[in-house]
C-alpha positions as CSV (number, residue, x, y, z in Angstrom):
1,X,-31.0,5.5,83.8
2,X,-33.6,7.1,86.2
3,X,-37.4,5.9,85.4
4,X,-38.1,9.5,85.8
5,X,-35.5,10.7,83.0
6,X,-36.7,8.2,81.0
7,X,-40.2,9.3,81.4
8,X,-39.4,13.1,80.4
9,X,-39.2,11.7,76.7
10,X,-43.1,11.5,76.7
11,X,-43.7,14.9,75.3
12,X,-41.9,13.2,72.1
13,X,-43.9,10.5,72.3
14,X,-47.2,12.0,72.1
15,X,-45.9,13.8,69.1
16,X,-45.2,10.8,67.9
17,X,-48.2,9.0,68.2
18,X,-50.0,12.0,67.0
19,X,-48.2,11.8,63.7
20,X,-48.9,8.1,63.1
21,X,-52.9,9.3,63.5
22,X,-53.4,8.2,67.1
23,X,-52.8,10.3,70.4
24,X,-51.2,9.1,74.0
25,X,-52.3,11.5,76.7
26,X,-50.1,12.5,79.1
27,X,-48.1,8.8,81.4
28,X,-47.7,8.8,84.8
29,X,-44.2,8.6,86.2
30,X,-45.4,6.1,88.2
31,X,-46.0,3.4,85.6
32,X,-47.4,0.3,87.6
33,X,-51.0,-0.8,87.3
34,X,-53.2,1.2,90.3
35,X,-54.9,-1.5,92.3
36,X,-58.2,-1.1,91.5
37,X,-61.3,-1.9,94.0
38,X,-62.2,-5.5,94.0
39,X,-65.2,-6.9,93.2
40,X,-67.1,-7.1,96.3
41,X,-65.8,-3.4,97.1
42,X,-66.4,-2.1,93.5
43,X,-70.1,0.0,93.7
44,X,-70.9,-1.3,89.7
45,X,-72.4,-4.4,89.2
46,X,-70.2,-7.1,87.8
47,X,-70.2,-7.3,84.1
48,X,-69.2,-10.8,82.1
49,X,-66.2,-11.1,80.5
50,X,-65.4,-11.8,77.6
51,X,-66.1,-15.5,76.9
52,X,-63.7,-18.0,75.9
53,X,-60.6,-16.5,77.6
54,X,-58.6,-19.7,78.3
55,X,-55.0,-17.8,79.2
56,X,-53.2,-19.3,82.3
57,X,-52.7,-15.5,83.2
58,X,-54.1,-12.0,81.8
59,X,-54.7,-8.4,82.4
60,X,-56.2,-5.2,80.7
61,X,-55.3,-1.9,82.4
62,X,-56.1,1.7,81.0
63,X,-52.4,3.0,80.4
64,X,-53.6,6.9,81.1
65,X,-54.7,6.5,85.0
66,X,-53.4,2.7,85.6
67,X,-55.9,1.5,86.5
68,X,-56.8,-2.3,86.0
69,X,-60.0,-2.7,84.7
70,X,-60.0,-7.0,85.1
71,X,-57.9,-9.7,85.7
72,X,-57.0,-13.2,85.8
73,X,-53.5,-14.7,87.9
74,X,-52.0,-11.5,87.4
75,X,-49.3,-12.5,89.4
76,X,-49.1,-15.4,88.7
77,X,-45.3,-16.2,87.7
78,X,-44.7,-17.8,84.3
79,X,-42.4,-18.1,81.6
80,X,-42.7,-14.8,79.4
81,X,-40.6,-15.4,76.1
82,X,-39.9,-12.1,73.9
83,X,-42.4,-9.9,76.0
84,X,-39.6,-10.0,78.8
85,X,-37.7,-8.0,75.7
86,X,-40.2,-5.0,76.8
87,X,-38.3,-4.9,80.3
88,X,-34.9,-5.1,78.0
89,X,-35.9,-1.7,75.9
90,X,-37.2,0.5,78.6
91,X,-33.4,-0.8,80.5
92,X,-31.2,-0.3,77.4
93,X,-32.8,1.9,74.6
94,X,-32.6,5.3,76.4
95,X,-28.6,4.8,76.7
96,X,-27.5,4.9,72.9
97,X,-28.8,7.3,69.8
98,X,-30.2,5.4,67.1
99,X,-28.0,6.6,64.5
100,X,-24.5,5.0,66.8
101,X,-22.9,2.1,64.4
102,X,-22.1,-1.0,65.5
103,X,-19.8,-3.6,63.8
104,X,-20.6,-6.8,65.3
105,X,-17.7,-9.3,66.6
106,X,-18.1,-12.6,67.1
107,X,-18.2,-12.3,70.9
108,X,-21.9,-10.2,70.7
109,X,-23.5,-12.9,69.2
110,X,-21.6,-15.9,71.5
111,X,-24.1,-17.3,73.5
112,X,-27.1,-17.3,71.3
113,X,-29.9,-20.3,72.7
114,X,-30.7,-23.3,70.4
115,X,-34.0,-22.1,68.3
116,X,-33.7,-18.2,68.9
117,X,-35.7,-16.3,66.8
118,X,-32.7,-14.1,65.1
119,X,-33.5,-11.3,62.2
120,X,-30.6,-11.7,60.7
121,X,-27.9,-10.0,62.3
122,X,-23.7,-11.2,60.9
123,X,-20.5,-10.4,62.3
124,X,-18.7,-7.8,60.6
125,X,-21.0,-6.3,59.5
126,X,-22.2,-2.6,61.0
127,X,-25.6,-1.6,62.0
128,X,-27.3,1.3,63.4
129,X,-28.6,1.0,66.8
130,X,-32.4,1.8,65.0
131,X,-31.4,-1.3,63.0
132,X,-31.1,-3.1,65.8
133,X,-33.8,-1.9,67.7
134,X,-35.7,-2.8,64.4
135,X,-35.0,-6.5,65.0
136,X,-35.7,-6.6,68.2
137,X,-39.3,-5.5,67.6
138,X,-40.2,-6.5,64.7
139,X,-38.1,-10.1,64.0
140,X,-37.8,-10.6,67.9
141,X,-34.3,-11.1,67.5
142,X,-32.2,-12.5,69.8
143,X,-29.3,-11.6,67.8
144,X,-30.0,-7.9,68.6
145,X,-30.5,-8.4,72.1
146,X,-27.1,-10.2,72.2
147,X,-25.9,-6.9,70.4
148,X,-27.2,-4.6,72.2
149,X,-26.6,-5.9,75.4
150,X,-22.9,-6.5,74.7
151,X,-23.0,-2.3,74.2
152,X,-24.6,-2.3,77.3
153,X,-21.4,-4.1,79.2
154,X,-22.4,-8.0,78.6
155,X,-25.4,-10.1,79.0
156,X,-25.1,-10.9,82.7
157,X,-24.6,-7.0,83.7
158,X,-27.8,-6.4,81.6
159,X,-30.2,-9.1,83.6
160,X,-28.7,-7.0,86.5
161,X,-29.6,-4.3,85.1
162,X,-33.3,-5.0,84.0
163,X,-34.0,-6.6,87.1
164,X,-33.0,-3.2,88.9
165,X,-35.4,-1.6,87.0
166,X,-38.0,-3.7,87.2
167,X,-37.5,-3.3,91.5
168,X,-37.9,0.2,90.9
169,X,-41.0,0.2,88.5
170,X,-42.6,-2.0,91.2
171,X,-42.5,-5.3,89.5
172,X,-41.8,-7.5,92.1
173,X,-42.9,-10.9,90.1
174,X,-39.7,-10.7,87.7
175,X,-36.6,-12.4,87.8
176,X,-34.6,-12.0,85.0
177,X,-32.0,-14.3,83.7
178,X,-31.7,-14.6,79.8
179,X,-32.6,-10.7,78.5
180,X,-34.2,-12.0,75.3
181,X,-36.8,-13.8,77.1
182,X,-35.0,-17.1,76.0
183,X,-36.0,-19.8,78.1
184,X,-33.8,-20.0,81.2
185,X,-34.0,-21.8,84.8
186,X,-35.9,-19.4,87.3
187,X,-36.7,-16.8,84.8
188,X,-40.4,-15.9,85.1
189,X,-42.5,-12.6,85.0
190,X,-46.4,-12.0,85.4
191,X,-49.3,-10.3,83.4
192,X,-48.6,-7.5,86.0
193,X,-45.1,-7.1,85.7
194,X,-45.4,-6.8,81.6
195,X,-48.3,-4.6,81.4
196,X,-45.8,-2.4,83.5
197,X,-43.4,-2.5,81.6
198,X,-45.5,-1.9,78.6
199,X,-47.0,1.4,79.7
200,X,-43.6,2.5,80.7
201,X,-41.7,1.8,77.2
202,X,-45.2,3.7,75.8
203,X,-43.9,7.1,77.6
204,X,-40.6,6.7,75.3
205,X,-40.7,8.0,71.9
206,X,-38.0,5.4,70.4
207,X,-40.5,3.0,72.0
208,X,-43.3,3.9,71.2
209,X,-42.3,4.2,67.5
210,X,-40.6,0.8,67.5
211,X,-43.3,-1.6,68.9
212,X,-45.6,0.4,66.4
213,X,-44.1,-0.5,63.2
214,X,-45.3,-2.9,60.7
215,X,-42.2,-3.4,58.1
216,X,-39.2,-1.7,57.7
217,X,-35.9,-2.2,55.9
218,X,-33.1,-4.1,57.5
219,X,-29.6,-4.9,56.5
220,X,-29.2,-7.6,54.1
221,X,-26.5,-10.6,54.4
222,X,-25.1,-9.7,51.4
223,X,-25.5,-6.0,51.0
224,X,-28.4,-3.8,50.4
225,X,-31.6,-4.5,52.1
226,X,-34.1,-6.5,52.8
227,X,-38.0,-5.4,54.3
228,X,-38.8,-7.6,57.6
229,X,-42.5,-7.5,58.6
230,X,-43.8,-7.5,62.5
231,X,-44.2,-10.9,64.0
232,X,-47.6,-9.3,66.1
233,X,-50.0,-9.9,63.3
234,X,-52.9,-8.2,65.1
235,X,-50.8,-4.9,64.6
236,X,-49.8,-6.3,60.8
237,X,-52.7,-7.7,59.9
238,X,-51.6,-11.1,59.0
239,X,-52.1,-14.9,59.2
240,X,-56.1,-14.8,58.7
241,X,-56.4,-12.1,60.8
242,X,-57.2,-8.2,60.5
243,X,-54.7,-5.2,62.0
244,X,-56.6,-5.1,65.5
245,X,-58.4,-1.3,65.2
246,X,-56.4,1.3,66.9
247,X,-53.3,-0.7,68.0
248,X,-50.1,0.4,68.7
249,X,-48.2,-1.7,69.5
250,X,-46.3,-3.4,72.1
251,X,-45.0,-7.0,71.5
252,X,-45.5,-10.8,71.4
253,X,-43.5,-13.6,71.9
254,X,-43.5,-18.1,72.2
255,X,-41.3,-20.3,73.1
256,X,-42.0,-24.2,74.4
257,X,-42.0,-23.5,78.2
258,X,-44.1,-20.1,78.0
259,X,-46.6,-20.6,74.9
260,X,-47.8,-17.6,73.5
261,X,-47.7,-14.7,75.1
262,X,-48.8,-11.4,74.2
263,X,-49.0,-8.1,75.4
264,X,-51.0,-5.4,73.2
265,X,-51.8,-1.4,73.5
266,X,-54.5,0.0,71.2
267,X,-55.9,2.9,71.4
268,X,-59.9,4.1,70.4
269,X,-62.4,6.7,71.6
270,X,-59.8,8.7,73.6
271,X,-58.8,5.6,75.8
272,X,-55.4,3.9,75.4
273,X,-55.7,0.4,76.8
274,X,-52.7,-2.1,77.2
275,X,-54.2,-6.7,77.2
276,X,-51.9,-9.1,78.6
277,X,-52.2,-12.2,77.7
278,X,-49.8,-15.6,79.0
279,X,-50.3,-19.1,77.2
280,X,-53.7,-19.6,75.7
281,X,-54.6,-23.3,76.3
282,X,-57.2,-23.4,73.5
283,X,-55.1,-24.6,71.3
284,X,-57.3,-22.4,68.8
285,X,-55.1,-20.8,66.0
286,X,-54.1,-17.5,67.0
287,X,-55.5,-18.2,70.1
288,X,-53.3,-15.4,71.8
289,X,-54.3,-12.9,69.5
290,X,-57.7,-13.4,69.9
291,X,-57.9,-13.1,73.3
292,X,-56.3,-10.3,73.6
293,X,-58.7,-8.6,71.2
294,X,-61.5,-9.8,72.8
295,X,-60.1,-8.2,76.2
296,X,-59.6,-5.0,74.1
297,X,-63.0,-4.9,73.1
298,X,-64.0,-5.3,76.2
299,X,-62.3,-2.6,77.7
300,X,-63.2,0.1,76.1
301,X,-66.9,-0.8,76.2
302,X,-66.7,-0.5,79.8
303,X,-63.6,1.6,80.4
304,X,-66.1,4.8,80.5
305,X,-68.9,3.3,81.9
306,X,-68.1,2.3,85.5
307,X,-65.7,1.6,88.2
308,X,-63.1,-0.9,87.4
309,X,-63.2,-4.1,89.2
310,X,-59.4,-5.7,88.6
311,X,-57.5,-6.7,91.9
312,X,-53.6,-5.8,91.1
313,X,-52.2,-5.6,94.7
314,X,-49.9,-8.0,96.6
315,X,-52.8,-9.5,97.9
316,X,-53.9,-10.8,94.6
317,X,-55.9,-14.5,95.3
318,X,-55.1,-15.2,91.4
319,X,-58.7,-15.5,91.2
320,X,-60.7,-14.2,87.8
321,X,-61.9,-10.9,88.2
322,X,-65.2,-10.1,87.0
C-alpha cells in the first residue's frame, strides 16, 4: 500500500489520540527525520546532554516537523529485535480490518525461532485480526507476526515487502530478513531507520491505538480470555518504574545479539517527541528505559528553545551530537 494512502488515516488518528487525553498534530507525508543543522552550523550554543547515556546508537526527533533534535550513531547498523515489528505494522496493518477472523493452521506458525517471545496464539483456534495485532504489541509475539504475515502471502514475501517500504520511507540502513525482528544473518536497522518508522505507524489510527495500550483481553488456550499487559513498562508503569508522563507508545524489544532496544513517543506541552534507543551497555536495570526517558526530558526542555543540533543525513560521522 502507498505511504501516502496510508498516511490519509491521520485524521483518525488525531481523533484517536484526542480521546485517550493526548493530541497528535497534523504528520507529514514525508515521515523521515529532517536533517537538522549540525553543530558547528547550528546558531545555539551547544547544550549537554543528558548524562549517562551509554546506548551503542540513539535518537530523539520531534515527530510534528521531523526534525532531529540530537543524536548518537544514528546510522549506525545493528541488530533491532521487536522494534523491526514497527516496520512490519506500518507494511501489513493497513491491508486487513481488524474485525477479519483467522483460524490458525499449523503452517502460520511453522517456522517460529528458538526463544520467540509468543502471546499465546494455537492452531485451530480463530482470532480477530485486533487480536493479533494485540499480541503483536503488547506480548511482542512472534506467533502473530507468523500469522499475520502468512495473510499477507508468507514470511519471505513480507521481508520483501517491508523492505520495499522501508526504500520508499527513505530508510536506507534496513535490511530485513526475519519480520519479527528475530535474530537473523544480515538483518540490521539503525536509530534512524526506526524513529521513521515510528512516526509513520503514529499517522495510522490502528497504530497509534495499538502501540498505546497498556492491557487488553486476548484469547485464552482453553476458551474465554485472559488480560495480557504491555511489555514497555515505561508506558505500563511497571518493574520499579513509573508510566513515563505523556507516552504513547511505540515499542520495545531484546534479544541476545541486539540487547535492548527501545523506541518511545510521548507527548507533553504541545510537542510530540519519538527516543530511540539501541543496546544500553550499562548493564543498569532498565537501563533502556531510562535512557530513553532521560532523552525525553531532554527534548522537550529544549525542543522550544533553540535550533536543533542532530546530524541525520547520509553524511552522518556517527559522532555524538551535542
Amino acid at each position: 500500500m502507498a505511504f501516502d494512502a496510508l498516511v490519509s488515516k491521520k485524521a483518525g488518528a488525531l481523533a484517536m489520540i484526542a480521546a485517550a487525553g493526548v493530541s497528535l498534530s497534523p504528520i507529514p507525508a514525508d515521515a523521515r527525520p529532517a536533517a537538522a543543522p549540525t553543530a558547528r552550523q547550528a546558531a545555539a550554543p551547544a547544550r549537554h546532554l543528558p548524562g549517562g547515556l551509554s546506548a551503542l546508537a540513539w535518537l530523539v526527533a520531534d515527530v510534528n516537523t521531523g526534525k532531529v533534535l540530537a543524536s548518537k550513531n544514528s546510522h549506525r547498523k545493528l541488530a533491532p529485535a521487536s522494534t523491526l515489528k514497527t516496520l512490519f505494522a506500518v507494511t501489513v496493518l493497513p491491508k486487513f480490518p481488524a474485525k477479519r477472523v483467522r483460524q490458525v493452521s499449523a503452517g502460520d506458525l511453522a517456522g517460529l525461532g528458538s526463544g520467540s517471545s509468543l502471546v499465546g496464539v494455537r492452531q485451530g483456534r480463530s482470532y480477530t485480526v485486533a487480536d493479533l495485532w494485540n499480541g503483536v504489541f503488547l506480548r511482542s509475539g512472534n506467533d502473530a507476526v507468523h500469522v499475520l504475515a502468512a495473510m499477507n502471502g508468507g514470511w519471505s514475501a513480507t521481508a520483501r515487502e517491508m523492505q520495499q517500504t522501508a526504500r520508499r520511507l527513505g530508510a536506507r540502513d534496513t535490511t530485513v530478513k526475519s519480520p519479527d525482528g528475530y535474530d537473523a544473518p544480515g538483518q540490521v536497522s539503525s536509530a534512524y531507520d526506526l524513529t521513521v518508522f515510528a512516526r509513520a505507524g503514529l499517522a495510522n489510527e490502528d497504530f497509534a491505538r495499538y502501540c498505546s495500550t497498556p492491557r487488553v483481553a486476548f484469547p485464552a488456550a482453553g476458551g474465554g480470555s485472559v488480560q495480557i499487559e504491555n511489555t514497555n513498562r515505561i508506558l505500563v508503569g511497571s518493574h520499579g518504574l513509573s508510566r513515563y508522563p505523556g507516552i504513547i507508545g511505540v515499542k520495545n524489544g531484546y534479544t541476545s545479539k541486539a540487547g535492548n532496544t527501545l523506541v518511545a513517543a510521548a507527548r507533553r506541552n504541545g510537542h510530540t517527541l519519538i527516543a530511540t534507543v539501541l543496546n544500553p551497555q550499562s548493564g543498569e536495570l532498565n537501563g533502556v528505559y531510562k535512557e530513553a526517558g532521560a532523552l525525553l526530558d531532554w527534548g522537550f526542555d529544549h525542543v522550544a528553545r533553540s535550533e536543533p543540533v542532530g546530524r541525520s543525513g547520509p553524511d552522518d560521522d556517527d559522532g555524538e551530537d551535542s
